[in-house]
C-alpha positions in Angstrom: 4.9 10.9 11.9 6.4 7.5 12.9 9.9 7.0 12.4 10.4 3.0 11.2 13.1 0.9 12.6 13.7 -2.1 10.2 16.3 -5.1 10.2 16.2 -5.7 6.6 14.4 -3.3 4.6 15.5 -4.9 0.9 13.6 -8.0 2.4 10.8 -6.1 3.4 10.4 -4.5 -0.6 11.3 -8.5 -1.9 8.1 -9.6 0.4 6.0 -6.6 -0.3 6.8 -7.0 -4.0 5.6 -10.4 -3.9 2.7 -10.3 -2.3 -0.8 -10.8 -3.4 -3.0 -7.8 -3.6 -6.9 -7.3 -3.5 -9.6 -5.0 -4.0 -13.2 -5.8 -3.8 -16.0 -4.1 -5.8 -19.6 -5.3 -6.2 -19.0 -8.8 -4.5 -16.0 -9.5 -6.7 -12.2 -9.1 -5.5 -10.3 -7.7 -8.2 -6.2 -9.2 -8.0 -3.5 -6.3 -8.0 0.5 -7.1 -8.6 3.2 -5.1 -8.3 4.7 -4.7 -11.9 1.5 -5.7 -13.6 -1.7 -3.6 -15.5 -4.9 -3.3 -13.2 -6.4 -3.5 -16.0 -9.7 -5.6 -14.8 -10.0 -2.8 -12.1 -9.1 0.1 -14.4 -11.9 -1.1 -16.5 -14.3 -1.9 -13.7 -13.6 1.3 -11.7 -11.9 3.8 -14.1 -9.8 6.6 -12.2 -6.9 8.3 -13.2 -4.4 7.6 -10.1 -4.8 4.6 -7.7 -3.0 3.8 -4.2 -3.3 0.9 -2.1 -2.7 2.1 1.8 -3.2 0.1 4.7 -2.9 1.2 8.8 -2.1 -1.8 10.0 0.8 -3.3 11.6 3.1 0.0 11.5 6.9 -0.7 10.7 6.0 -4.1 9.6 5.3 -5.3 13.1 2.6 -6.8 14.5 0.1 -4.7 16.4 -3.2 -6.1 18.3 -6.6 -6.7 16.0 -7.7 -3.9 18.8 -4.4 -1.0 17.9 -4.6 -2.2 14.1 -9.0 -1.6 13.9 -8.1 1.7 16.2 -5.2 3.1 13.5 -8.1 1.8 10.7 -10.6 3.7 12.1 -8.3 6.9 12.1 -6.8 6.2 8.4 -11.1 6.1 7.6 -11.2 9.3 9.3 -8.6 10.8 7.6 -9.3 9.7 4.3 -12.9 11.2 5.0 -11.6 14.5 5.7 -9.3 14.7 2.4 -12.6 13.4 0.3 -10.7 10.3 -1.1 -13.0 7.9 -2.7 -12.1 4.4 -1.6 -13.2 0.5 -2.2 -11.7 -1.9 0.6 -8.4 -4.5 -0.1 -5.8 -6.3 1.5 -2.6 -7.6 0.9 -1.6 -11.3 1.7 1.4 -13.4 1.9 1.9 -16.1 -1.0 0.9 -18.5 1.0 -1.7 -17.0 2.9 -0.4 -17.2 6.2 -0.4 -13.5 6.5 -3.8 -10.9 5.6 -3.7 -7.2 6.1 -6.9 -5.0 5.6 -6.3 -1.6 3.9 -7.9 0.8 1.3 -7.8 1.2 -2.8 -7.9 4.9 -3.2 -9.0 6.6 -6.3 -7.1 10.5 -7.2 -5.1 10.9 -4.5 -2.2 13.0 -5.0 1.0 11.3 -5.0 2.6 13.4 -1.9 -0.7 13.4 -0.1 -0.5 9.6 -0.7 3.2 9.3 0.7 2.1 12.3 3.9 -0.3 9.7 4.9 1.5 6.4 4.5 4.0 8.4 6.8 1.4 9.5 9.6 0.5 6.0 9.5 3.8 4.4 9.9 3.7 2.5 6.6 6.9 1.5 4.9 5.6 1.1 1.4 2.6 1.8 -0.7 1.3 0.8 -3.9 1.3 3.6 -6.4 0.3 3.9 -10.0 -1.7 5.6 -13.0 -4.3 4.3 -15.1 -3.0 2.3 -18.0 0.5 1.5 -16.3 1.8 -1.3 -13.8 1.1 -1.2 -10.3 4.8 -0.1 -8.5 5.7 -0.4 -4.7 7.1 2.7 -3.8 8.9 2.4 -0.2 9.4 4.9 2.1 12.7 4.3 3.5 16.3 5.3 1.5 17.1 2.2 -0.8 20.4 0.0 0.9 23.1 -0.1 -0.9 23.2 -3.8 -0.9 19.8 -3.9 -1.8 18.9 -5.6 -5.1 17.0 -3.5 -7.9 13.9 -5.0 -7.7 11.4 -3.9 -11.2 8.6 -2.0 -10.8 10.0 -0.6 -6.8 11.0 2.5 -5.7 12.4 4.0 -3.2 11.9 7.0 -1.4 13.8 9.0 1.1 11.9 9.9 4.0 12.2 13.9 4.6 
């Protein structure tokens, strides 16, 4: 397991919070938001639990296309061991200056979900149940300073 070393994590849950969120199925890409119903997704692909995880850019900093397709290929791997069905997503900035690759995952078990976000270095994962709003869950203890933000929760690391 990674340990993270952030500046600001309340910033980082603000900017993961706010970002736009993608799955694509059949040709289509399906929008996700933190604090809102999948429901176009739910109804598309019905599951009970779903989990956005990416193995990119661990700690929030930026890796090489080369270390960031390696840590995908091992996430795959993974993923392929624990029999996770998956569809591919990303996450984006607002503005689109910034695109990460990662995976929708269908039934994985919440601390499964969270053991591998760890491995990978990942400070936050979307998390939710079918029928309720996506929430950001992050991985790191909650600063004190740190606005409650709805629909995000935090996590301490073990």
């Amino acid at each position: 397991m990674r340990e993270l070393q952030l500046v600001d994590a309340a910033e980082l849950a603000a900017a993961y919070a706010a970002a736009e969120y993608a799955v694509r199925l059949d040709g289509d890409a399906l929008p996700l938001r933190v604090g809102r119903p999948a429901a176009d997704l739910e109804a598309y692909w019905p599951r009970r639990r779903y989990a956005f995880l990416t193995a990119w850019n661990p700690a929030s900093q930026p890796h090489s296309e080369a270390a960031n397709q390696a840590a995908d290929a091992l996430l795959r791997a993974r993923l392929d061991e624990l029999g996770v069905d998956r569809q591919p997503a990303w996450a984006q900035d607002p503005g689109g200056d910034w695109r990460e690759p990662g995976w929708l995952l269908a039934d994985l078990p919440a601390g499964a979900l969270i053991r591998l976000a760890q491995e990978f270095g990942q400070a936050g994962v979307l998390d939710w149940t079918q029928g309720e709003p996506v929430r950001l869950r992050m991985l790191l203890p909650r600063p004190r300073a740190a606005p409650a933000l709805p629909h995000v929760e935090w996590l301490d690391p073990p």
